[in-house]
C-alpha positions in Angstrom: 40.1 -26.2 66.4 37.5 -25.0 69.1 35.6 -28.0 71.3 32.0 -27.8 70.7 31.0 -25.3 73.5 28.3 -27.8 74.9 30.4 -30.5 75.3 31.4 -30.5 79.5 34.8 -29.8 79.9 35.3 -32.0 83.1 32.9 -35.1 84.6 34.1 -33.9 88.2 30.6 -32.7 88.9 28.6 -35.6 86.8 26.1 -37.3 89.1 26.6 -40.5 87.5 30.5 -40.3 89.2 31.4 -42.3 91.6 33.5 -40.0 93.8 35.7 -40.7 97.4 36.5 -43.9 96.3 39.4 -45.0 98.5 42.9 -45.0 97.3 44.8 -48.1 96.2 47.3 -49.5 99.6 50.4 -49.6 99.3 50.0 -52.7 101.5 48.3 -55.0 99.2 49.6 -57.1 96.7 48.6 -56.0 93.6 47.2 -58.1 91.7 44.4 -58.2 95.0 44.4 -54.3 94.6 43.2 -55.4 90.7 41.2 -57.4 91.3 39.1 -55.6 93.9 39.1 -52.6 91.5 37.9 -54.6 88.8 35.1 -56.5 90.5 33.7 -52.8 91.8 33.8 -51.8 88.1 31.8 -55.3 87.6 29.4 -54.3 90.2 29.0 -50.5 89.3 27.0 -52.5 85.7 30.2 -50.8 83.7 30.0 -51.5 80.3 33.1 -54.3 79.2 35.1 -53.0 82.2 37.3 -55.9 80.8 38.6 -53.4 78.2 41.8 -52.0 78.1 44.6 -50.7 75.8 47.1 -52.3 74.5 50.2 -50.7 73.4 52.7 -52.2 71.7 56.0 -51.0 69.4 57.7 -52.5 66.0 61.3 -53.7 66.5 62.5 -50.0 65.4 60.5 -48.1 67.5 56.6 -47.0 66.0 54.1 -47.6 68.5 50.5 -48.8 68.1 47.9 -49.2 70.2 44.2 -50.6 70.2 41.6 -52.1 72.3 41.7 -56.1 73.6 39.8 -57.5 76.4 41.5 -59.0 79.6 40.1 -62.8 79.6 42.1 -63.9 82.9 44.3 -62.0 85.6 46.6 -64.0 88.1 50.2 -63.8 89.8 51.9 -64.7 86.6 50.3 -61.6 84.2 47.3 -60.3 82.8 46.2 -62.4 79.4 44.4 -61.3 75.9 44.0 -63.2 73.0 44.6 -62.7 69.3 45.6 -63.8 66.2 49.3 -64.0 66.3 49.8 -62.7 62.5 47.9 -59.6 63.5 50.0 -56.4 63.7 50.1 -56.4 67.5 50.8 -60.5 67.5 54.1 -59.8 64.7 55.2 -56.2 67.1 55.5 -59.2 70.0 56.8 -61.7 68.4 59.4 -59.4 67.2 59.4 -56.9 70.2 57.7 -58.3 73.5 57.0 -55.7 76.1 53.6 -54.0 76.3 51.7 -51.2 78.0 48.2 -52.1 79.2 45.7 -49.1 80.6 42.3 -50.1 81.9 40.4 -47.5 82.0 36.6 -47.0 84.6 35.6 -43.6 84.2 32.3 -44.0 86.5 34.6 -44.8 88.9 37.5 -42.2 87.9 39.7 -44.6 88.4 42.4 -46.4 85.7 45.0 -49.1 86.0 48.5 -49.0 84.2 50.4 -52.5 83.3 54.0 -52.7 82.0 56.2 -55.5 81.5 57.5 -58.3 79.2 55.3 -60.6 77.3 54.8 -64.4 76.6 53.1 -66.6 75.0 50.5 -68.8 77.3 50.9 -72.3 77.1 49.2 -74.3 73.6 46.5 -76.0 76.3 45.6 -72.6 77.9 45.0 -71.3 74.4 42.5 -73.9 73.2 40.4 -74.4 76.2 39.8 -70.9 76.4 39.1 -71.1 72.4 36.8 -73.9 73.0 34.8 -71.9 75.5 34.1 -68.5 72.8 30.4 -68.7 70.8 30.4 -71.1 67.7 30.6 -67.9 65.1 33.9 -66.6 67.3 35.6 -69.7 66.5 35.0 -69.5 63.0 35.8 -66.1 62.6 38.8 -67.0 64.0 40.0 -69.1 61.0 38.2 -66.5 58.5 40.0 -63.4 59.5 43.1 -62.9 57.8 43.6 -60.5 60.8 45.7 -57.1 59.9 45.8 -57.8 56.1 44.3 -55.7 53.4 40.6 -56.8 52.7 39.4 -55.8 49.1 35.7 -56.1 49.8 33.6 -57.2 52.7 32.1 -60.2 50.8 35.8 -61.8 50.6 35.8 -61.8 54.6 32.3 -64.0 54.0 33.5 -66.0 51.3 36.0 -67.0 54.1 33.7 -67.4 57.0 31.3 -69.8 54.6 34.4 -71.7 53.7 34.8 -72.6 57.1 31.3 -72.8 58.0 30.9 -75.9 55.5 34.7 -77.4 56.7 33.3 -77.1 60.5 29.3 -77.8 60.6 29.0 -78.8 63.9 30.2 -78.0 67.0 34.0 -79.2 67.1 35.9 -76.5 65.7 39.6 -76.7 66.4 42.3 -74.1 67.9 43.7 -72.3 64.7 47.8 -72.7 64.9 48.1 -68.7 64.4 45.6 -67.9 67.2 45.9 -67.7 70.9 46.7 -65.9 73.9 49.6 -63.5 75.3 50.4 -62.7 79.3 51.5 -59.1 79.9 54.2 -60.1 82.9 54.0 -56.7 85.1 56.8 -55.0 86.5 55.0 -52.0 87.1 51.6 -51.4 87.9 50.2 -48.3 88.6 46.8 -47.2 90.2 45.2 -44.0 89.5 42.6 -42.3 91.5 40.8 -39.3 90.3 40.3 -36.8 93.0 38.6 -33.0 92.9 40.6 -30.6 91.2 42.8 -32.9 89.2 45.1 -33.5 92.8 44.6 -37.2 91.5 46.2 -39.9 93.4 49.2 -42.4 91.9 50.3 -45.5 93.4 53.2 -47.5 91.6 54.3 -50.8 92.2 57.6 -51.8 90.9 58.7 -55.6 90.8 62.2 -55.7 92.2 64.9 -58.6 90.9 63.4 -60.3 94.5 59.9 -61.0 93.3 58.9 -58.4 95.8 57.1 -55.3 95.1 57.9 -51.7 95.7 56.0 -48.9 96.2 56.1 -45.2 95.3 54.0 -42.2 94.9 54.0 -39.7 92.3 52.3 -36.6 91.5 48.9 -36.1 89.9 
């Protein structure tokens, strides 16, 4: 299979890049480094630059991966929500580590998480829940997330259903929903630079609570 001849086989000349970026320091902590990469892809008017991948593994092995938005960032991890009966919420109940990217590509620039992975706290989980748009929250206790749907009009019976058991505005935290924190122990920053001599930056957590830092080649 050929690519489409028209299709560019490289952005490095685009004029909608955002080139000579600095690099990530090895003197920052970072989860500052983050978040000054992530409030420049806020300010460069990127589209959700809240997305990332999340990749996650069953208990023998097969990986899967998907797109979740990042909802909160701090010292103790990086936190997504879902529904803890979807695939990804059974693969870390049953298996919890994960691999996050983020991925700017105005910016040529992406972030890579790993780590273990808990549970937030039952509080943090509904105020955050309490905060999404009305038809969120109900969607929430519609979706039989993961599961085989027959026909699109079951998934409506459901949201009606809970339409009519919630009218107003006080919809409670469904038990099977809420959110998980990626705990790093590596994170990596990755600058694109002219003629793929990109630049890599790894933090590793040592047993101290200190970081470490390494560079590796493009």
């Amino acid at each position: 299979m050929s690519l489409d001849p028209h299709i560019p086989m490289s952005v490095e000349t685009s004029q909608e890049i955002i080139q000579d970026l600095p690099a990530a320091s090895p003197d920052k902590d970072p989860i500052v480094q983050f978040r000054e990469w992530f409030d420049l892809a806020q300010d460069a008017n990127i589209y959700l630059p809240e997305a990332m991948t999340l990749a996650t593994a069953s208990p023998d092995g097969v990986p899967s991966g998907r797109i979740v938005l990042l909802k909160s960032v701090d010292h103790r991890g990086f936190v997504f929500f879902t529904n803890y009966h979807s695939r990804k919420g059974n693969e870390l109940n049953s298996n919890p580590r994960a691999a996050l990217v983020v991925h700017w590509s105005t910016l040529q620039r992406q972030v890579r998480i790993e780590g273990n992975v808990e549970r937030i706290t039952r509080d943090e989980s509904e105020t955050y829940f309490q905060s999404r748009p009305r038809g969120s929250r109900i969607g929430a206790w519609a979706s039989r997330q993961s599961t085989l749907l027959n026909e699109r009009s079951e998934l409506k019976m459901h949201v009606q259903r809970f339409n009519q058991k919630y009218p107003g505005e006080n919809i409670p935290c469904p038990p099977h929903w809420g959110g998980f924190r990626v705990i790093p122990e590596s994170i990596e920053f990755w600058q694109g630079r002219k003629n793929r001599l990109h630049e890599r930056l790894v933090f590793n957590r040592l047993p101290s609570g200190d970081w470490q830092t390494k560079l590796l080649y493009p």
